[in-house]
N, CA, C and O atoms as CSV, one atom per row, in Angstrom:
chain,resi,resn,atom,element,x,y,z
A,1,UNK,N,N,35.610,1.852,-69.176
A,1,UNK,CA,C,36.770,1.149,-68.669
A,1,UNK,C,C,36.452,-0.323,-68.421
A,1,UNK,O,O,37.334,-1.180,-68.492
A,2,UNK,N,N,34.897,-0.668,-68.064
A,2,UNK,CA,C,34.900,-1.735,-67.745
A,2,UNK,C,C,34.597,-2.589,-69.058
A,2,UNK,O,O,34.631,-3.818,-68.993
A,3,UNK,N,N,34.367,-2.076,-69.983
A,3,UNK,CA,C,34.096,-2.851,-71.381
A,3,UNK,C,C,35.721,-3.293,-71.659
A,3,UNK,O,O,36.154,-4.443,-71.737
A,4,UNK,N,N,36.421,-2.120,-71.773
A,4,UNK,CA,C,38.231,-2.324,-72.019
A,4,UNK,C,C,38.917,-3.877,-71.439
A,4,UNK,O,O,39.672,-4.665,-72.009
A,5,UNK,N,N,38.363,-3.908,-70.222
A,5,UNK,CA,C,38.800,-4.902,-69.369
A,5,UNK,C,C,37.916,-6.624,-69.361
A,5,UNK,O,O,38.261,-7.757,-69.026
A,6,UNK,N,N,36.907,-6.130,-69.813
A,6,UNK,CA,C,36.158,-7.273,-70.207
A,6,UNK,C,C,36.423,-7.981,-71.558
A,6,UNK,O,O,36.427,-9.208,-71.659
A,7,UNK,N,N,36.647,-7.115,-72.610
A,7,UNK,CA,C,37.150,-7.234,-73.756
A,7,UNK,C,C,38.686,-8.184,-73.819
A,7,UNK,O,O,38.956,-9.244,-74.384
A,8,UNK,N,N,39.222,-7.568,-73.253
A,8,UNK,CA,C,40.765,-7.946,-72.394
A,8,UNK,C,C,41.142,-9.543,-71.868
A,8,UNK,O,O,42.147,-10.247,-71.963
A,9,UNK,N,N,39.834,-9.716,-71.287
A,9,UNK,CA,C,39.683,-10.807,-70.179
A,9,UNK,C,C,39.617,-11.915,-71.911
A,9,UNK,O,O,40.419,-12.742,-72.344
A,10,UNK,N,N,38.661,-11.546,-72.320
A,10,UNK,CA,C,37.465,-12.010,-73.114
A,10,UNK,C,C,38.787,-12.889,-74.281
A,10,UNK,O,O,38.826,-14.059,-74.661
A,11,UNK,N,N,39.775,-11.655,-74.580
A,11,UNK,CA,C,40.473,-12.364,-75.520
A,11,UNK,C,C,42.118,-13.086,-74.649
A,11,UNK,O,O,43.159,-13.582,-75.081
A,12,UNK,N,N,41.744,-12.877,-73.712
A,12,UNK,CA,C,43.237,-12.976,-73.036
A,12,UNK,C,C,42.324,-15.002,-73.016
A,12,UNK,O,O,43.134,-15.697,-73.630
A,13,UNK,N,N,41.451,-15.657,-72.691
A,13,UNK,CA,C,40.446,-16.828,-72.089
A,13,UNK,C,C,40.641,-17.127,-73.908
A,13,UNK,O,O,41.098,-18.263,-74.035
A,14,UNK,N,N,40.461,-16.549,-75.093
A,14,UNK,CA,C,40.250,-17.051,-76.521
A,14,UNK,C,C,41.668,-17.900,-76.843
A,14,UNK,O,O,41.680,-18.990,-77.415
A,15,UNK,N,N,42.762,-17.243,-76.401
A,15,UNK,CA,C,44.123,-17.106,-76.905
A,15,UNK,C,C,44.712,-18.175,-76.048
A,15,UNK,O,O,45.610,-18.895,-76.485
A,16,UNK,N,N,44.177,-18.317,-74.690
A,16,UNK,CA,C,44.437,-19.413,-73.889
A,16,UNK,C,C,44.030,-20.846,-74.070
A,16,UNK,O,O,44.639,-21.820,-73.626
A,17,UNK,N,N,43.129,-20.854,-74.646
A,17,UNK,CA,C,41.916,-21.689,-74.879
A,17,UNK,C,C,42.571,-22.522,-76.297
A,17,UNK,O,O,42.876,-23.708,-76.417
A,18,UNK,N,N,42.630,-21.637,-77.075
A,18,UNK,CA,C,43.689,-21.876,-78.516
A,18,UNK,C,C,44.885,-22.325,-78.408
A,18,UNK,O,O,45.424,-22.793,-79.411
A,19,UNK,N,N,45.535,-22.288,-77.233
A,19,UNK,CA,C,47.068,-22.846,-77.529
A,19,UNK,C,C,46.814,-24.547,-76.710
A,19,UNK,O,O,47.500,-25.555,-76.881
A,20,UNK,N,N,45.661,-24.381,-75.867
A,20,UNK,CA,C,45.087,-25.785,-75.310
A,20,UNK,C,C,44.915,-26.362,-76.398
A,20,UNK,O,O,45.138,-27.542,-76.128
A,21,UNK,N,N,44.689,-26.302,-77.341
A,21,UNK,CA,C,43.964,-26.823,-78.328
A,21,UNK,C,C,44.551,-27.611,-79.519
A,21,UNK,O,O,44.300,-28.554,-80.269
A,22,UNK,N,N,45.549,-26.602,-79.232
A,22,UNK,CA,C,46.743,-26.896,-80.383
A,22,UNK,C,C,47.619,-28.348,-79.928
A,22,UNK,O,O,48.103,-29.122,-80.754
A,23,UNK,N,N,47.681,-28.481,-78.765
A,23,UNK,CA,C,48.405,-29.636,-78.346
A,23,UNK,C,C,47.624,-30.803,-78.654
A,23,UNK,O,O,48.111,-31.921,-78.490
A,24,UNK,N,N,46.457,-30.643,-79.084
A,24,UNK,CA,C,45.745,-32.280,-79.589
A,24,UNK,C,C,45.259,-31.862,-81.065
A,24,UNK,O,O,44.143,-32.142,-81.504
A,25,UNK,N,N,46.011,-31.325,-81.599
A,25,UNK,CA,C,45.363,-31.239,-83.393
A,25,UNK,C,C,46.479,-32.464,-83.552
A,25,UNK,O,O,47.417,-32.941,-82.913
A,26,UNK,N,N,45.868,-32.644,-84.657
A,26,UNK,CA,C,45.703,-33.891,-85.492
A,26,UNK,C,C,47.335,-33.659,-85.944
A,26,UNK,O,O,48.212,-34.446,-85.588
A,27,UNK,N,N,47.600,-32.473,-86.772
A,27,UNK,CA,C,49.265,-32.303,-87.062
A,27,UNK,C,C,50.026,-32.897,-85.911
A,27,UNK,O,O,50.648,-33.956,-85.829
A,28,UNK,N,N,49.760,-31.696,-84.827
A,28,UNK,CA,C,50.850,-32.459,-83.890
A,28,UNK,C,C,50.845,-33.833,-82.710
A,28,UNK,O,O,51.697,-34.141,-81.877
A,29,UNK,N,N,49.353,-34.552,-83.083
A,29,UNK,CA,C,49.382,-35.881,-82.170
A,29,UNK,C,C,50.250,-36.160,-83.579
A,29,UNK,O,O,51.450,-36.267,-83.328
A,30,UNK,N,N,49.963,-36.287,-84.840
A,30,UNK,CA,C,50.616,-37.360,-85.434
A,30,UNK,C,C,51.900,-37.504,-85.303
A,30,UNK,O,O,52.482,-38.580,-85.444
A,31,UNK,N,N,52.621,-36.055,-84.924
A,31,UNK,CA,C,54.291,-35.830,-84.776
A,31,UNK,C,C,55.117,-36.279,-83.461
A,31,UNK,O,O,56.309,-36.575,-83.544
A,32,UNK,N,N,54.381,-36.311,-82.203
A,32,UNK,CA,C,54.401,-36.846,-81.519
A,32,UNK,C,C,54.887,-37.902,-81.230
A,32,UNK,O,O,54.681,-38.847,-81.991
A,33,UNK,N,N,55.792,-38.113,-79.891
A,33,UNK,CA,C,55.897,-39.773,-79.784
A,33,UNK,C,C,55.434,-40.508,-79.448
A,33,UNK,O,O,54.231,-40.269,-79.344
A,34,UNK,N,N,55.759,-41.618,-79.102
A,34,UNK,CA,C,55.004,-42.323,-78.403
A,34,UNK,C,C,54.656,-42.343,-76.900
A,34,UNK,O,O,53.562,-42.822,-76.603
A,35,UNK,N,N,55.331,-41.952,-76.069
A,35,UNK,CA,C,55.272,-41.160,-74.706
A,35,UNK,C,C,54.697,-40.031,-74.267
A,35,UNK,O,O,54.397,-39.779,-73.101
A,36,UNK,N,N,54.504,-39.169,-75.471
A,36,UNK,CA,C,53.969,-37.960,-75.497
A,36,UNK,C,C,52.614,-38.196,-75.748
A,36,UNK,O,O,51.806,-37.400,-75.269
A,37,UNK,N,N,52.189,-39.208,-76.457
A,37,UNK,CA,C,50.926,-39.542,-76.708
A,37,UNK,C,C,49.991,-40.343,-75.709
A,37,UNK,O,O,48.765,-40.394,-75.605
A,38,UNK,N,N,51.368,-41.152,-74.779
A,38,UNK,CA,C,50.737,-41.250,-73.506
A,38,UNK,C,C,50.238,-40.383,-72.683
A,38,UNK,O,O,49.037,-40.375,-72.412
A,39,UNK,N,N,51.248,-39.392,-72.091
A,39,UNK,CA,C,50.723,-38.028,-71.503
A,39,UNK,C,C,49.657,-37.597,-71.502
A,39,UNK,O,O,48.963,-37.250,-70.546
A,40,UNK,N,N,49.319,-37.581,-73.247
A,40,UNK,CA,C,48.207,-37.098,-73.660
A,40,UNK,C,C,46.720,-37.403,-73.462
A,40,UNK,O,O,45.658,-36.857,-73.165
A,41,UNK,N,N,47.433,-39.003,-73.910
A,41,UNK,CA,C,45.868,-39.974,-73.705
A,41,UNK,C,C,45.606,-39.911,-71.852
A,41,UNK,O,O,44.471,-39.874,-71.377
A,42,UNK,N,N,46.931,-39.908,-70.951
A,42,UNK,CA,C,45.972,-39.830,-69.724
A,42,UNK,C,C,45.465,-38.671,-69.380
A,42,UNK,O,O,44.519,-38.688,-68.592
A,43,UNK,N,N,46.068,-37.123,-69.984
A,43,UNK,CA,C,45.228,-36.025,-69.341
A,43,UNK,C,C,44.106,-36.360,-70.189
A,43,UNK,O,O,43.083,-36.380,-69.505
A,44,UNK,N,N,43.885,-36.631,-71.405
A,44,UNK,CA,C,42.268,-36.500,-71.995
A,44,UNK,C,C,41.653,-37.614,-71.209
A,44,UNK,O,O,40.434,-37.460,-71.138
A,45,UNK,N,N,42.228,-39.042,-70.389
A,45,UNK,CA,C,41.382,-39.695,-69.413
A,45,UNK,C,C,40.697,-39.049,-68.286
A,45,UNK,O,O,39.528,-39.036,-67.898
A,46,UNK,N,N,42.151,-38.347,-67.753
A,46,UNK,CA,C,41.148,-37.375,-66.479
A,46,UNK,C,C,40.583,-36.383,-66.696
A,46,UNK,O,O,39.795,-35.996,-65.833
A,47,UNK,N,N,40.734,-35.701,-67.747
A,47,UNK,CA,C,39.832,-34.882,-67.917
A,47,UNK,C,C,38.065,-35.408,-68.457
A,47,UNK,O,O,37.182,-34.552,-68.412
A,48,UNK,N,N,37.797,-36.546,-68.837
A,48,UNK,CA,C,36.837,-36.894,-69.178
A,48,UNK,C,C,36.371,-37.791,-67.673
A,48,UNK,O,O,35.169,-37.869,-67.417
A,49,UNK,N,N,37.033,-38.210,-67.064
A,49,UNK,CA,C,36.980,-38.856,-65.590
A,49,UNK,C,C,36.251,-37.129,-64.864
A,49,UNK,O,O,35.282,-37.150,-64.105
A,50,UNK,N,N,36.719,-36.225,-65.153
A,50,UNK,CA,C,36.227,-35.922,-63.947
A,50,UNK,C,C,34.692,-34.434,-64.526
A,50,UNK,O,O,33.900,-33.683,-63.958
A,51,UNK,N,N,35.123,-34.821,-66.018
A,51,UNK,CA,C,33.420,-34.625,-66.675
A,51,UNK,C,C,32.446,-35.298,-65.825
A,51,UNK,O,O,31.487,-34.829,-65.211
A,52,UNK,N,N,32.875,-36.466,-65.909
A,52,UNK,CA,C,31.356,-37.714,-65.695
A,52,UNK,C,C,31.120,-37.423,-64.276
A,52,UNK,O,O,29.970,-37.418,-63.838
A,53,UNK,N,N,32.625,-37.061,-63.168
A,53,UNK,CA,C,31.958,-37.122,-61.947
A,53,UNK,C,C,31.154,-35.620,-61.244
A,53,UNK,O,O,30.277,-35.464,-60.394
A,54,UNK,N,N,31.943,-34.714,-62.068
A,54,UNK,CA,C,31.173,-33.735,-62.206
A,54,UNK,C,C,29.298,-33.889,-62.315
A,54,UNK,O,O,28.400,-33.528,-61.555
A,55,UNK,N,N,29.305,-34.593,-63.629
A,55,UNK,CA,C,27.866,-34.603,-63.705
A,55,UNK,C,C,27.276,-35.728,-62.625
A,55,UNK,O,O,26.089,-35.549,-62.350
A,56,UNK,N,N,27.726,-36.522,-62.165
A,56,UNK,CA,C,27.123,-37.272,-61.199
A,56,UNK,C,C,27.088,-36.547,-59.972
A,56,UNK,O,O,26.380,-37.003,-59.074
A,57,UNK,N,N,27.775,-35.422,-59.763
A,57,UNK,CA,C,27.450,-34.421,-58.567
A,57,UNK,C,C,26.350,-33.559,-59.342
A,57,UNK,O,O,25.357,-33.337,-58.649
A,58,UNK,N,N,26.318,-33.065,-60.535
A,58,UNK,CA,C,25.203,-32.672,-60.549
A,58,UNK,C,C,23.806,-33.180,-60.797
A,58,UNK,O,O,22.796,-32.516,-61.030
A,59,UNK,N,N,23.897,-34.042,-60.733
A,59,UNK,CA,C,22.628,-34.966,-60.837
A,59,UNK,C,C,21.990,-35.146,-59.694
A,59,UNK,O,O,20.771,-34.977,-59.648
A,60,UNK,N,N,22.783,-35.555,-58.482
A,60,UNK,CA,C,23.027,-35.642,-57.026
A,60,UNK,C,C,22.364,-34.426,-56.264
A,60,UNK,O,O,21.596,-34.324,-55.307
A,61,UNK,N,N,23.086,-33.442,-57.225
A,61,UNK,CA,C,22.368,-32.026,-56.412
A,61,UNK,C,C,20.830,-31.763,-56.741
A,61,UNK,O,O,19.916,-31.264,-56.085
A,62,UNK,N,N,20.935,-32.409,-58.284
A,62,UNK,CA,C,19.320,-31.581,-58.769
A,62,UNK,C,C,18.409,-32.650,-58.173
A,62,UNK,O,O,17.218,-32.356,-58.069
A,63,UNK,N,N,18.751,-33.654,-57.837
A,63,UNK,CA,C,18.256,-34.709,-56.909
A,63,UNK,C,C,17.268,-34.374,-55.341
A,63,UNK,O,O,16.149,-34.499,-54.844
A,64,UNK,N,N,18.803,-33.819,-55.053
A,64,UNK,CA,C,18.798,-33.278,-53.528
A,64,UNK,C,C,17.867,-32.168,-53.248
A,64,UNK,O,O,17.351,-31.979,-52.146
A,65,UNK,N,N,17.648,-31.337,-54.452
A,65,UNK,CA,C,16.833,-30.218,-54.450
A,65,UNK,C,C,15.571,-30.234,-54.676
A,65,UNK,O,O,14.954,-29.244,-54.281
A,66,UNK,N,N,14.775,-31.357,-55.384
A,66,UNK,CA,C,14.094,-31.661,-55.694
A,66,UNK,C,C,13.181,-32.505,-54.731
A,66,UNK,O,O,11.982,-32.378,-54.482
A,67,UNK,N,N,13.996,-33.295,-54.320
A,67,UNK,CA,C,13.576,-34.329,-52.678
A,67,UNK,C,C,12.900,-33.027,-51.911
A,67,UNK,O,O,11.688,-32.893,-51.743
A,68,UNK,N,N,13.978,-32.037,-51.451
A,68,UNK,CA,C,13.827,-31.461,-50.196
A,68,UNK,C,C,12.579,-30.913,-50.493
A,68,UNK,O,O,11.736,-30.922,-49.597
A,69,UNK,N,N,12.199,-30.261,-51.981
A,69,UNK,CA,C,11.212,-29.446,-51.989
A,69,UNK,C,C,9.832,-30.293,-52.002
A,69,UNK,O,O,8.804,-29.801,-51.537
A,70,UNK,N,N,9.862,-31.570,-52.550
A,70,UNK,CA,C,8.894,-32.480,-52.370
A,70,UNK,C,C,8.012,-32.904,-51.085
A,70,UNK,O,O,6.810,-32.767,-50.855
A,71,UNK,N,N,9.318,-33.608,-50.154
A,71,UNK,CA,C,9.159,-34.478,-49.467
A,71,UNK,C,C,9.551,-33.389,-47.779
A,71,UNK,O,O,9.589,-34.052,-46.743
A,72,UNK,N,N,9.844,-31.588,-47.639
A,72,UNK,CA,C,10.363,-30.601,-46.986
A,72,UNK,C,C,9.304,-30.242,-46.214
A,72,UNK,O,O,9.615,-29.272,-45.523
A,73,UNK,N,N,7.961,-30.678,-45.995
A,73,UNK,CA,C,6.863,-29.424,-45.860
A,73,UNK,C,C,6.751,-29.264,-44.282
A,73,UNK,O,O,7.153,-30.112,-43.484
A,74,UNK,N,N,6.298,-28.359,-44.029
A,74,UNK,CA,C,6.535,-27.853,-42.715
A,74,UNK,C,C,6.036,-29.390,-41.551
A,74,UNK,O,O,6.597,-29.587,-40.473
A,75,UNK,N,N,5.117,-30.125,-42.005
A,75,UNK,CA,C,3.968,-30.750,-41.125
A,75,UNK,C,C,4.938,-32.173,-41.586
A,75,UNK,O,O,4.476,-33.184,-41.058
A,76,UNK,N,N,5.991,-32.404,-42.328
A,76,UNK,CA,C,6.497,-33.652,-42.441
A,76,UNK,C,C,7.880,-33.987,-41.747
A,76,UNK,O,O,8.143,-35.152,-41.450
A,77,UNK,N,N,8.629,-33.101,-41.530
A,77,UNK,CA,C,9.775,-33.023,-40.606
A,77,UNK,C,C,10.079,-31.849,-39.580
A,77,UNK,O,O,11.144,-31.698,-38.981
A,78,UNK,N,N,9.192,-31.218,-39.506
A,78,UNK,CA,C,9.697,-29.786,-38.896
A,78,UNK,C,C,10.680,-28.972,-38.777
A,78,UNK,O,O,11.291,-28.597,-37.776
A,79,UNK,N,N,10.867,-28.561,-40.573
A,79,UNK,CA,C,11.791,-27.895,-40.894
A,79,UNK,C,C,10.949,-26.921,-41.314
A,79,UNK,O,O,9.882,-27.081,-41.906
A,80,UNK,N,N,11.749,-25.341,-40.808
A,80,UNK,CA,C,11.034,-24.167,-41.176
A,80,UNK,C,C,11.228,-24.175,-43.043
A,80,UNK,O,O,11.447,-25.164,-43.742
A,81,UNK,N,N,11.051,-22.644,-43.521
A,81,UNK,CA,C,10.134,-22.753,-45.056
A,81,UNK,C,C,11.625,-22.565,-45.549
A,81,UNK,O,O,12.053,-23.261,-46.469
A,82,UNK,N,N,12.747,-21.203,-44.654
A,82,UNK,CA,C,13.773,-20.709,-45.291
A,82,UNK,C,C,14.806,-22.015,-45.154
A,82,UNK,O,O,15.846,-22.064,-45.809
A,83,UNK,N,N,14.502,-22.803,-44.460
A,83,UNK,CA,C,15.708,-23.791,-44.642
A,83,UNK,C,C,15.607,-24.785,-45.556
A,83,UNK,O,O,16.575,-25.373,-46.039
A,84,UNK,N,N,14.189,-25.044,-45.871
A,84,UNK,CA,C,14.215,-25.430,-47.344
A,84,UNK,C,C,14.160,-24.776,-48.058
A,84,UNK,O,O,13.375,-25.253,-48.877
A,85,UNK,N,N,14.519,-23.799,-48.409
A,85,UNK,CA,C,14.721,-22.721,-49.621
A,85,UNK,C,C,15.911,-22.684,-49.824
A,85,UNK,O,O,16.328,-22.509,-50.969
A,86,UNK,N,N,16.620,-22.816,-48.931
A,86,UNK,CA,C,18.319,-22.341,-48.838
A,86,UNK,C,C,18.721,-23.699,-49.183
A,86,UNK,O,O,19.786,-23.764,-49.797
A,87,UNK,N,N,17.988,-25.052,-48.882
A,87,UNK,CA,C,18.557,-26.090,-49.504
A,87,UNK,C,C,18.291,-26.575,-50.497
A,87,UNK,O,O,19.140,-27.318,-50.990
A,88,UNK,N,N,17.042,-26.373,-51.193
A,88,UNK,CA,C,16.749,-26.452,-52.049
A,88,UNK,C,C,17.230,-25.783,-53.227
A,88,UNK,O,O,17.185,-26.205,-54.383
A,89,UNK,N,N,17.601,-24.912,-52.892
A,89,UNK,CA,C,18.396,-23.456,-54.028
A,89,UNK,C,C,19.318,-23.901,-53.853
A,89,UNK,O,O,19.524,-24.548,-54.880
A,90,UNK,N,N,20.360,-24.078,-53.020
A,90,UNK,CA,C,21.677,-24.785,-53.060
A,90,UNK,C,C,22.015,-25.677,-53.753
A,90,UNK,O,O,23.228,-25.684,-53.964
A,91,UNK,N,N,21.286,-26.696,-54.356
A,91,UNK,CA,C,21.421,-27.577,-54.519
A,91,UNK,C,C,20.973,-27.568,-55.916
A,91,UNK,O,O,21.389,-28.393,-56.730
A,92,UNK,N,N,20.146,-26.662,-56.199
A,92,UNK,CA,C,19.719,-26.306,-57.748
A,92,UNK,C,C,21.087,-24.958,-58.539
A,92,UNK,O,O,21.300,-24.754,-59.734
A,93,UNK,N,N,21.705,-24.342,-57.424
A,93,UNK,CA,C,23.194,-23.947,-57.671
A,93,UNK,C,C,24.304,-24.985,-57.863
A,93,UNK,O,O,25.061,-25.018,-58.833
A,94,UNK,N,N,24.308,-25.580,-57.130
A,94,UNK,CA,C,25.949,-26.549,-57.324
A,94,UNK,C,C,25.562,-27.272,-58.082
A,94,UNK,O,O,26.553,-27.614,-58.726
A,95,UNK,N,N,24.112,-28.112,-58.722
A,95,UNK,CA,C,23.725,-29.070,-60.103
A,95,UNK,C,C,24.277,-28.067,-61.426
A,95,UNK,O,O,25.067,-28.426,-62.299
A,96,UNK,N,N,23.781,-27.047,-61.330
A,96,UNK,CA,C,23.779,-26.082,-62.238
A,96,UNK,C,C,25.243,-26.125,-62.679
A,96,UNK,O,O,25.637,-26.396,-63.814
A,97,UNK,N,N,25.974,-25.824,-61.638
A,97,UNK,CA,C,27.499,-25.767,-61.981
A,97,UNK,C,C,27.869,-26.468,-62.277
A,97,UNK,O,O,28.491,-26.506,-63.339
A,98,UNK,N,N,27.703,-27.403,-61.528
A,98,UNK,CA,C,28.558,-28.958,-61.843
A,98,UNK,C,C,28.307,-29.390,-63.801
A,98,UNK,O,O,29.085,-29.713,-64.698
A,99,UNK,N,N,26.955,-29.184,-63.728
A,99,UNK,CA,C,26.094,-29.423,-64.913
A,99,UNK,C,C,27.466,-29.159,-65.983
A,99,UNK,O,O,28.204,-29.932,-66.593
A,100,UNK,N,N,27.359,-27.033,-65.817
A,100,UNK,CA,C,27.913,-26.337,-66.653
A,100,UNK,C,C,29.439,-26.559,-66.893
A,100,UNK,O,O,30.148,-26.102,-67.790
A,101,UNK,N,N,29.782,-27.452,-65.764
A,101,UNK,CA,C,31.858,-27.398,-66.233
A,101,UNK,C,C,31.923,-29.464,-66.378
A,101,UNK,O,O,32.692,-30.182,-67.017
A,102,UNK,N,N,31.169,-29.684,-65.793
A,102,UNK,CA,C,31.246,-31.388,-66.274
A,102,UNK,C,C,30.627,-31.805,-67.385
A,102,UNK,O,O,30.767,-32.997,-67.657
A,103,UNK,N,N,29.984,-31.145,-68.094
A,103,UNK,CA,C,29.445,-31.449,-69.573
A,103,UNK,C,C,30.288,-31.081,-70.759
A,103,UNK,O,O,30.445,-31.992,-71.572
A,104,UNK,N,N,30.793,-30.072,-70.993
A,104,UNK,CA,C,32.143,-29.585,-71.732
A,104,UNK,C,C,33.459,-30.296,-71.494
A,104,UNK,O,O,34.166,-30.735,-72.402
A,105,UNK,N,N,33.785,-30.390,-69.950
A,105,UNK,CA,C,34.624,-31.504,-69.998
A,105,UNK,C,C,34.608,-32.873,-70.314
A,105,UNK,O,O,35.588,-33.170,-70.998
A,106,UNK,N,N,33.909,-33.756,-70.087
A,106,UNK,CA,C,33.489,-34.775,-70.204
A,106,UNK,C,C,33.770,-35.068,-71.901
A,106,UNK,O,O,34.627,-35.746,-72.468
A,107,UNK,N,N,32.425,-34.074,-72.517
A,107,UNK,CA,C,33.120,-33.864,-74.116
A,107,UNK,C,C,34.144,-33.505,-74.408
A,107,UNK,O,O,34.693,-34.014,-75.385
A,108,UNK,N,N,34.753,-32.526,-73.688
A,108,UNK,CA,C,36.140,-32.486,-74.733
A,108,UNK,C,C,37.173,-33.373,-74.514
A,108,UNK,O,O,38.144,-33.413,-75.270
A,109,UNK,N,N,37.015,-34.332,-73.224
A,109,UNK,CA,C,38.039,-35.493,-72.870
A,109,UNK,C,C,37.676,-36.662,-73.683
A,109,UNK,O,O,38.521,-37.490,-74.025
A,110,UNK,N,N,36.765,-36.723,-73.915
A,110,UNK,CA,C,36.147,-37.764,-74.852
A,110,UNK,C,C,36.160,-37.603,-76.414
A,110,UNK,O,O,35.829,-38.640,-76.990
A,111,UNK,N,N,36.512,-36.387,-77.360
A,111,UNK,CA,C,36.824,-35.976,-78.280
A,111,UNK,C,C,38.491,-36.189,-78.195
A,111,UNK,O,O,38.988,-36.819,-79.129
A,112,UNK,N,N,39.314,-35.740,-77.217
A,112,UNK,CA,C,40.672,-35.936,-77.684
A,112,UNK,C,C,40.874,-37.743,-77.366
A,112,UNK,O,O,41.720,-38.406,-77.967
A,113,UNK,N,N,40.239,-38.138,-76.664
A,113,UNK,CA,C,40.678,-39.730,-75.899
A,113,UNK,C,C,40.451,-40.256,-77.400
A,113,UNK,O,O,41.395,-40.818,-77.954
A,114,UNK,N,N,39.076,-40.074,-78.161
A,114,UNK,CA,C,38.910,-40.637,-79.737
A,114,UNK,C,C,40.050,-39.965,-80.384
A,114,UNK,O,O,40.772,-40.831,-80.879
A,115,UNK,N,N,40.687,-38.319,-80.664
A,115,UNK,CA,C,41.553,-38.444,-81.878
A,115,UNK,C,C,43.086,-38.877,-81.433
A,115,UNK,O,O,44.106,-38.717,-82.103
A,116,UNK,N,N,42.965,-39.479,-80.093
A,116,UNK,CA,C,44.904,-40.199,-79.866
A,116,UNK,C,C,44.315,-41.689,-80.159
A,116,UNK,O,O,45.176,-42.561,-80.275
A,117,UNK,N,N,43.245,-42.003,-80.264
A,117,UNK,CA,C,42.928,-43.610,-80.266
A,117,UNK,C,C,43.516,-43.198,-81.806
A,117,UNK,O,O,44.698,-43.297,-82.135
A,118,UNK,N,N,42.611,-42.800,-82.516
A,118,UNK,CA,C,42.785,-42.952,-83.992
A,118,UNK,C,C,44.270,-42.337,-84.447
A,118,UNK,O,O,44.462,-42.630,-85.627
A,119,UNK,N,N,45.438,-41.537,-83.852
A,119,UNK,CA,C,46.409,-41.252,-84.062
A,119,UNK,C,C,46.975,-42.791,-83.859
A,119,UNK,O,O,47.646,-43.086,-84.848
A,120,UNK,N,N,46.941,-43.488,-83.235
A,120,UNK,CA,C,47.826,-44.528,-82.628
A,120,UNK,C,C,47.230,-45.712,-83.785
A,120,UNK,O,O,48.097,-46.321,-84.413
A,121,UNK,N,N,46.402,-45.897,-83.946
A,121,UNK,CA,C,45.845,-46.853,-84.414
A,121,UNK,C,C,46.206,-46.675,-85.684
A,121,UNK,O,O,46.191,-47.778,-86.230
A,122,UNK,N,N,46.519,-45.845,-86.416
A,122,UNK,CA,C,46.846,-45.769,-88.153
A,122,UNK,C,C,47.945,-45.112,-88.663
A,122,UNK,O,O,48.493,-45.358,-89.737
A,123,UNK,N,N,48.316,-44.084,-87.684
A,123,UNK,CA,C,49.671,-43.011,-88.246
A,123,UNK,C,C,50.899,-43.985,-87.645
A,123,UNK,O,O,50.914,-44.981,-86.922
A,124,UNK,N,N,51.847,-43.234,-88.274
A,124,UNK,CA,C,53.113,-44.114,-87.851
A,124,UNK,C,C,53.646,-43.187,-86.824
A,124,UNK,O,O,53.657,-41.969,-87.001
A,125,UNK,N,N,54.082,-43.753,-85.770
A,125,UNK,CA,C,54.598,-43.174,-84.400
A,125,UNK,C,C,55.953,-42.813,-84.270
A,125,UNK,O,O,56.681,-43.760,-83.971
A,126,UNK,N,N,56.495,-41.741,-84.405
A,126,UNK,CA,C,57.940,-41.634,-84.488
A,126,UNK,C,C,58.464,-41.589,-83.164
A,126,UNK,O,O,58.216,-40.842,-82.218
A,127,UNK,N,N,59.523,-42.898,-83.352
A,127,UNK,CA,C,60.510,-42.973,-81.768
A,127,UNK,C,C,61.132,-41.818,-81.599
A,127,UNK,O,O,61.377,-40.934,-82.420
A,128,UNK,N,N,61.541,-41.951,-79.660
A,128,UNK,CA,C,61.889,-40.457,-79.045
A,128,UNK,C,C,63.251,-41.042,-79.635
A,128,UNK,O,O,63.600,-42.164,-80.003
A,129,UNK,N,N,63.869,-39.791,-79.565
A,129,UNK,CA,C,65.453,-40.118,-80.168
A,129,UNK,C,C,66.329,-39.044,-78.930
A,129,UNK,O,O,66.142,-37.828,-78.958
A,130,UNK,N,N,67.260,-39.682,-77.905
A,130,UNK,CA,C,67.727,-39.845,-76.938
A,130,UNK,C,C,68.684,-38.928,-77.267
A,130,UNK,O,O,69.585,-38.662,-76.472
């Protein structure tokens, strides 16, 4: 049952993922108006805006985790062993994450921000018609 439902999940995330996708192919930026292509170009801004800050939190964290375990030792601040463990691991968790959802974003905001530059820049833009 739990394969059924994983399977489920698995294509229900494929099919979702695919119709995201479809809104920046190349057919339909070119069909697009010119307003619509605004829309476009600012969600692919924030979505690449918040790639980068993503990874600057994870950088921050693998930072943070790295300090504590360095510079943590019992005889240098008098912090016991588990509270640098718990911060140190923390902090090698939320880099990790941050890592894993601000790197894909970042790229894929930066892949559509390039194909509306190049839609705008060469295709002909058809006016909204009122």
């Amino acid at each position: 049952m739990k394969k059924i439902k994983m399977i489920i999940f698995l294509i229900f995330l494929v099919v979702v993922a695919g119709q995201a996708q479809e809104k920046y192919s190349m057919d339909n930026l070119q069909n697009a108006s010119q307003e619509e292509l605004n829309t476009y170009m600012n969600k692919a801004l924030k979505l690449q805006k918040t790639g980068r800050t993503l990874n600057i939190i994870g950088g921050i964290s693998y930072g943070t985790a790295v300090l504590t375990m360095i510079l943590g030792s019992d005889w240098g601040f008098g912090v016991d062993s588990y509270s640098l463990i718990v911060i140190g691991g923390s902090g090698l968790i939320l880099g990790t994450a941050s890592f894993a959802v601000g790197i894909p974003a970042n790229l894929t905001g930066k892949k559509r921000v390039e194909r509306i530059n190049n839609v705008k820049g060469t295709a002909f833009i058809k006016p909204v018609l009122n």
